[in-house]
SEVOLUM-609089 format. One record per atom (N, C-alpha, C): atom name; residue number from 1; x, y, z; chain. Coordinates in Angstrom, 3 decimals, padded with zeros to 6 digits. Atoms other than C-alpha are relative to their C-alpha. Example, Ala and Ser with C-alpha at 12.3 -4.5 7.8 and 13.67 -1.06 7.14 Angstrom:
at/i/px/py/pz/ch
N/1/000.890/-001.190/000.000/A
CA/1/012.300/-004.500/007.800/A
C/1/000.900/001.200/000.000/A
N/2/-000.820/-001.190/-000.060/A
CA/2/013.670/-001.060/007.140/A
C/2/-000.770/001.090/000.730/A
***
This chain:
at/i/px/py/pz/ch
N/1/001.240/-000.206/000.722/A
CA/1/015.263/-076.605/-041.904/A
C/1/-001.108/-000.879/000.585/A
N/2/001.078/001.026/-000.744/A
CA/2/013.540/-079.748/-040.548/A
C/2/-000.723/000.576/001.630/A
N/3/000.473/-000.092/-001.108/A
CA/3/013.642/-078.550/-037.168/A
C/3/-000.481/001.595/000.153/A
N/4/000.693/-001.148/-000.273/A
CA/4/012.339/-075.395/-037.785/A
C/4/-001.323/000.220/-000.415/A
N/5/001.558/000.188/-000.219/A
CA/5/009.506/-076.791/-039.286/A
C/5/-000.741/-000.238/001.267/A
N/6/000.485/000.232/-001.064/A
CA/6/008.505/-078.319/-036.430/A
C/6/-000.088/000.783/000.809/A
N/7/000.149/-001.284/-000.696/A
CA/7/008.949/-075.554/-034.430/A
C/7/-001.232/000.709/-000.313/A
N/8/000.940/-000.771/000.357/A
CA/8/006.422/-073.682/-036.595/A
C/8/-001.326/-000.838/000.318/A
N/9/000.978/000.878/-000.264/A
CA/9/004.011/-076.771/-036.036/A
C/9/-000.455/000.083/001.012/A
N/10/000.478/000.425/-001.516/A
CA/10/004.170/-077.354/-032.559/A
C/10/-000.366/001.463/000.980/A
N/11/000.102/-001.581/-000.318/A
CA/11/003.739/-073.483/-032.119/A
C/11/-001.472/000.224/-000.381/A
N/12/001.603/000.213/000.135/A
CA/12/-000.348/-074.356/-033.096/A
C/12/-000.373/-001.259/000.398/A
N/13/000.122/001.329/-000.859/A
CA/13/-000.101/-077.241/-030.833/A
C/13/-001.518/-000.053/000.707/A
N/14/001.360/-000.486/-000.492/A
CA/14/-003.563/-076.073/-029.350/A
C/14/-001.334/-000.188/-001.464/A
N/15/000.707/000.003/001.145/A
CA/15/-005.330/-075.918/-032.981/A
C/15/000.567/-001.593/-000.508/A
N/16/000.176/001.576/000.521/A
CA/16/-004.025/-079.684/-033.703/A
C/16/-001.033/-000.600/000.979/A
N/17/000.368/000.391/-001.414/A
CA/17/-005.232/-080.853/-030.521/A
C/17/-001.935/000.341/-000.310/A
N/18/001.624/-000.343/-000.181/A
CA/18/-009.162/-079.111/-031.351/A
C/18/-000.224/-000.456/-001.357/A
N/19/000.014/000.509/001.389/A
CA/19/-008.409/-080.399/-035.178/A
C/19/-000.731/-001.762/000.042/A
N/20/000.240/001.264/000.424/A
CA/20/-007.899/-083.941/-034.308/A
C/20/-001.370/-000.212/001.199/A
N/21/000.500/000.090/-000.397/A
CA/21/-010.885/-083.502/-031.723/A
C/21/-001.808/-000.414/-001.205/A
N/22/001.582/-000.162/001.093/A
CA/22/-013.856/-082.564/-034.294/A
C/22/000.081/-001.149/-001.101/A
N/23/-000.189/001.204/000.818/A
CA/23/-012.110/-085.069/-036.615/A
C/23/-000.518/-001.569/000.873/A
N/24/000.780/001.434/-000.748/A
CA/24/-012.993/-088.092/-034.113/A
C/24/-001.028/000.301/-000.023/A
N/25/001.032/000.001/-000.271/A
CA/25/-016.182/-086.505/-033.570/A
C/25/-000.892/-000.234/-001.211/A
N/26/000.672/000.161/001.387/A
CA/26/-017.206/-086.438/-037.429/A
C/26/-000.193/-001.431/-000.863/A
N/27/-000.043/000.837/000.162/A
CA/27/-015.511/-089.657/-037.749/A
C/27/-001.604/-001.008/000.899/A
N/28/001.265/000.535/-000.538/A
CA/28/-018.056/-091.129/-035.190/A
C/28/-001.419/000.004/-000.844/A
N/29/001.422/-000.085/000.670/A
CA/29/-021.048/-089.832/-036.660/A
C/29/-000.186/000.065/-001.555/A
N/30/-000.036/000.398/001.116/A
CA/30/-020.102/-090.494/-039.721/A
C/30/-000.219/-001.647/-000.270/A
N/31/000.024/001.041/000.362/A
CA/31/-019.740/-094.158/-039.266/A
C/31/-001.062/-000.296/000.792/A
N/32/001.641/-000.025/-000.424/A
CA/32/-023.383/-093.819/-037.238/A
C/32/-000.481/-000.067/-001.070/A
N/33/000.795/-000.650/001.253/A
CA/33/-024.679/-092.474/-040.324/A
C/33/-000.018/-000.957/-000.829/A
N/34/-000.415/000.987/000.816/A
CA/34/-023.000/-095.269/-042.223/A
C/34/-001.128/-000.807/000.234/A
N/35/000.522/001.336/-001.052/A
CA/35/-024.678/-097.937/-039.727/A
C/35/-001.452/000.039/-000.631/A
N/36/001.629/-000.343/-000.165/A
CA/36/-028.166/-096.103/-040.186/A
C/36/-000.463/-000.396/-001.534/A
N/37/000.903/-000.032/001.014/A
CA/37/-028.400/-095.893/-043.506/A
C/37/000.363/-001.008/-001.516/A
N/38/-000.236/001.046/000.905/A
CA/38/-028.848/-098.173/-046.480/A
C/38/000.669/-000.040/-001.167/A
N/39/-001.155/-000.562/001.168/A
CA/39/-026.153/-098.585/-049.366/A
C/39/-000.848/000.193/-001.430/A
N/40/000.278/000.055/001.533/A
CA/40/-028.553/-098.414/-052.216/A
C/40/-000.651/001.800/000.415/A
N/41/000.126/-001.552/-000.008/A
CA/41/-029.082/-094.588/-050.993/A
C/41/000.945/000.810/-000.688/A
N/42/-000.560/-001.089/-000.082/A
CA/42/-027.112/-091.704/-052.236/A
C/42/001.348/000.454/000.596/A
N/43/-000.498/-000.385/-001.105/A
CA/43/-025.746/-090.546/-049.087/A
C/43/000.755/-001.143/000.120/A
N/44/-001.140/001.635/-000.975/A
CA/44/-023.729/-094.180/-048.349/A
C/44/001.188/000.717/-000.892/A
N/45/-001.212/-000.396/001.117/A
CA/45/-021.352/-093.068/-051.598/A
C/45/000.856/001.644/000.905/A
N/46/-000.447/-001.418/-000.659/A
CA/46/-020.922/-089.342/-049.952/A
C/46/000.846/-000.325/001.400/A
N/47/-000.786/-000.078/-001.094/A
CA/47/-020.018/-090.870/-046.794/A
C/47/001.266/-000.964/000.371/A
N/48/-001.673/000.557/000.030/A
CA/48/-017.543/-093.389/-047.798/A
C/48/001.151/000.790/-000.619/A
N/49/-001.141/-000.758/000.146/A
CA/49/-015.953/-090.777/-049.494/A
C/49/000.820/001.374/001.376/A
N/50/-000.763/-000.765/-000.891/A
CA/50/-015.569/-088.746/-046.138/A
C/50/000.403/-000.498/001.174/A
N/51/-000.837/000.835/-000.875/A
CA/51/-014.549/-091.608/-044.414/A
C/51/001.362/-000.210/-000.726/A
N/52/-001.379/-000.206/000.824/A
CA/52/-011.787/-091.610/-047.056/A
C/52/000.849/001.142/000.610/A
N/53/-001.061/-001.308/-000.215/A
CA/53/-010.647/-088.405/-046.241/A
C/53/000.043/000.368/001.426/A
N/54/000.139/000.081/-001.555/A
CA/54/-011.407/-088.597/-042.255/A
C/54/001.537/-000.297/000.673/A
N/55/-001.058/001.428/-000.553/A
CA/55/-008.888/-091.520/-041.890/A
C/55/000.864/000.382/-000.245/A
N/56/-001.171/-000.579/-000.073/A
CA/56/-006.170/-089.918/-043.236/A
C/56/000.718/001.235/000.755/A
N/57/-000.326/-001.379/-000.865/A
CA/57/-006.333/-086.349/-041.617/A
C/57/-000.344/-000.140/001.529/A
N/58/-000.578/000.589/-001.916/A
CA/58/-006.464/-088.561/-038.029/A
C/58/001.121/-000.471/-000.420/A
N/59/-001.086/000.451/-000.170/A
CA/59/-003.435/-090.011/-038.928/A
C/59/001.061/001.520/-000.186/A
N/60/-001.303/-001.158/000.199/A
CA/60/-001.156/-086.935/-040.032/A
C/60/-000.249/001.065/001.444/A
N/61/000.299/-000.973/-001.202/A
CA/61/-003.011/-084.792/-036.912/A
C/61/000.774/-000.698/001.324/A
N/62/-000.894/000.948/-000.957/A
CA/62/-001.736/-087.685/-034.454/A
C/62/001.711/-000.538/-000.109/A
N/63/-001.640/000.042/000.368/A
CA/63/001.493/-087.873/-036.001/A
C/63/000.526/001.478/000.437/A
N/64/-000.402/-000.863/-000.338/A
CA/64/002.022/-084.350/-035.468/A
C/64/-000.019/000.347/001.505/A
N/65/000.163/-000.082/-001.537/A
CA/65/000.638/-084.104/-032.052/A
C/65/000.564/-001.165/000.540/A
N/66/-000.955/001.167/-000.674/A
CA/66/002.650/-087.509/-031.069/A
C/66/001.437/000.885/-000.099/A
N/67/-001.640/-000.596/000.281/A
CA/67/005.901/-085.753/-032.990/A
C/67/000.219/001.412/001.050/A
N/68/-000.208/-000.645/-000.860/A
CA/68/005.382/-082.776/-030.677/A
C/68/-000.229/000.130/001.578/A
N/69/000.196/000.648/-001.682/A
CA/69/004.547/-083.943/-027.371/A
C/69/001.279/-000.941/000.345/A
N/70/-000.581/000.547/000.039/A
CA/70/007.442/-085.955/-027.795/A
C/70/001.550/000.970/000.158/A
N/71/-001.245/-000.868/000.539/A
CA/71/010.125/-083.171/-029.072/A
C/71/001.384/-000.706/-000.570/A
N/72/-001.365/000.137/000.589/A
CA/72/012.609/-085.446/-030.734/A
C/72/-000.574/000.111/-001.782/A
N/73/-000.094/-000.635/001.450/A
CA/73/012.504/-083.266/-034.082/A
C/73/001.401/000.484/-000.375/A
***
């Protein structure tokens, strides 16, 4: 069962790979955005919450693309 997940994973090995791309890129300009702008705005609250959710969906995208570039599943 395990290893047939993976199978199904690493079978959109191309769509992690352009996932965890746009994710660094959002991350970046997200923590630009951070830099730029001042915390008694609005926008600072909006973007610590999508630095919340950034940081985690680079880690599970790099776990998957490490776990399949690797193949011990």
């Amino acid at each position: 069962m395990k290893e047939r997940f993976w199978e199904i994973m690493c079978a959109g090995m191309p769509v992690w790979g352009l996932l965890f791309g746009l994710c660094v890129v959002f991350f970046v300009f997200t923590l630009l955005s951070l830099y730029l702008t001042s915390p008694d705005e609005g926008t600072y609250e909006i973007m610590i919450i999508n630095i919340v959710l950034i940081v985690p969906m680079l880690g599970v995208l790099g776990y998957t693309i490490r776990k399949c570039r690797s193949g011990d599943f």
